[in-house]
N, C-alpha and C positions, 0 to 999 in steps of 0.2 A: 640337250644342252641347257644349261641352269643360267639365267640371268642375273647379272649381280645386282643387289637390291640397292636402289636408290640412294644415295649418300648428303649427308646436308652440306653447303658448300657455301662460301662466303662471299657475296657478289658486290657488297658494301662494305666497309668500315671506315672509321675516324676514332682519332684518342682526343680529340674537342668534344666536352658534357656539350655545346651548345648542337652538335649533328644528332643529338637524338630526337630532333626535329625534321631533320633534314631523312633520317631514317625513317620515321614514322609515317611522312609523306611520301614517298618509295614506296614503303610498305601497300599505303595503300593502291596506288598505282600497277604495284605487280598484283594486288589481289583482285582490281576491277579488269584488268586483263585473263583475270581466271588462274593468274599462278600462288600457291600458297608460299608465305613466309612468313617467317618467325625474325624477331630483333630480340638479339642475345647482348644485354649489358653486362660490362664486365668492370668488377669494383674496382678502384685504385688501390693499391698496395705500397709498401713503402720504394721496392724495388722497381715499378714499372705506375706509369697511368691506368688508370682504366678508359674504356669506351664503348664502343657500341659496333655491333654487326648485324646486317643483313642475311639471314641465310633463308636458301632453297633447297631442293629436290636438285642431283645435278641433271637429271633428266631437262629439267627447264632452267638449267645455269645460261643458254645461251640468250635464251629467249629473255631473261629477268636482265642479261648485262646490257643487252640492246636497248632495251624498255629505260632502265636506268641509265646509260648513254644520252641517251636522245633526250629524257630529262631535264638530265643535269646539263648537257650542253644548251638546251631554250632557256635552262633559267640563266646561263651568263650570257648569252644573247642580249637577255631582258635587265640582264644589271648591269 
């Protein structure tokens, strides 16, 4: 049996320029946890915004939205 090879998947995004802060810090967070990502910005166009995404491996999709959960909810905790 052949296993399906990992797929990149979206565990973040925002169409606010100002969350590619907010991604960057994520970013790091799932990488000192040992999981890789990538943040894919996407340019505004005249039909839609642009923004930003978080992606992973869906292998570690669960593990990356927990991480970012728990985050993002301490930092409204703290705001």
């Amino acid at each position: 049996m052949v296993m399906d090879e990992d797929k990149l998947v979206s565990v973040f995004s925002a169409r606010e320029i100002s969350a590619n802060a907010e991604a960057e810090v994520l970013k790091s967070l799932l990488e000192s946890a040992g999981i890789r990502a990538i943040i894919k910005h996407t340019p505004p166009t005249f039909q839609r915004p642009g923004g930003v995404s978080l992606l992973v491996l869906s292998s570690e999709e669960a593990d990356a939205v927990e991480i970012i959960h728990d985050a993002r909810e301490g930092a409204a905790e703290a705001g």
